[in-house]
C-alpha positions as CSV (number, residue, x, y, z in Angstrom):
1,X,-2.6,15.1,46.8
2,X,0.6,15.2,45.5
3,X,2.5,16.6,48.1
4,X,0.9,14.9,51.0
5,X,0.9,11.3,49.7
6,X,3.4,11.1,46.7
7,X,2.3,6.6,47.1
8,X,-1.0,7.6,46.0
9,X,-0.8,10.1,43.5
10,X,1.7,7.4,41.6
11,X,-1.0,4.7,41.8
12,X,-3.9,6.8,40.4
13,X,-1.4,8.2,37.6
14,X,-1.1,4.9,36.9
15,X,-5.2,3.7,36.7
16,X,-5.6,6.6,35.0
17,X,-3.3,5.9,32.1
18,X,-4.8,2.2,32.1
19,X,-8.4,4.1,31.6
20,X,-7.2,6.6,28.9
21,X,-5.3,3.3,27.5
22,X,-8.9,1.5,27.3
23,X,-10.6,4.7,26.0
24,X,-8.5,5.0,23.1
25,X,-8.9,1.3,22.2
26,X,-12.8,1.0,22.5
27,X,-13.0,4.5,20.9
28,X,-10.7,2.8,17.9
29,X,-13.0,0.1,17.7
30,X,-16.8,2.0,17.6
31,X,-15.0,5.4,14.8
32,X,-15.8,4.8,11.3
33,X,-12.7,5.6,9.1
34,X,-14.2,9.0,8.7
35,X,-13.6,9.5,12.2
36,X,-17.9,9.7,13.1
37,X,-18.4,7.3,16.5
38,X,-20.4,4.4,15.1
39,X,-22.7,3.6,18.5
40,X,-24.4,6.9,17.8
41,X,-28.4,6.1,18.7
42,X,-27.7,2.8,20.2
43,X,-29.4,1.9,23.6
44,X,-26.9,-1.0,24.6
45,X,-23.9,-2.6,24.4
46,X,-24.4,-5.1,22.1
47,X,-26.4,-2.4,19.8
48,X,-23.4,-0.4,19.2
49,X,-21.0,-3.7,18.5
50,X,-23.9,-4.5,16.1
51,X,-23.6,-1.0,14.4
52,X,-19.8,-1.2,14.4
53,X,-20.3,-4.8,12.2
54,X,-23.1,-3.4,9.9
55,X,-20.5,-0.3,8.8
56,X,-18.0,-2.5,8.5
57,X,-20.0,-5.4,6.2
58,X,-22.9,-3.4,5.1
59,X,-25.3,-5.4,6.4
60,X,-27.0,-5.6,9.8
61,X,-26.6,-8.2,12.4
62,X,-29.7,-9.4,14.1
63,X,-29.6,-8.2,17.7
């Protein structure tokens, strides 16, 4: 794509460094400090948020 539309190939460089830039953050936000993904098991969203609080608290959040 590169050669035949150089307009293009810019723009999706560009979305895709906004998606690896959103990756990284979410990813930041669901690791525990030993580096484990916290959402491990959960169905939804709002499950994994709730499993991210509970390792960081110790307790668990009603869902």
């Amino acid at each position: 794509m590169e050669d035949s539309d150089p307009v293009s190939n810019d723009m999706l460089i560009g979305h895709l460094h906004s998606l690896e830039l959103f990756h990284w953050f979410v990813r930041a936000h669901l690791e525990s400090p030993s580096g484990t993904l916290t959402d491990a098991g959960a169905a939804t969203a709002k499950q994994a948020a709730n499993n991210r609080v509970a390792t960081r608290t110790g307790a668990r959040r009603k869902s």
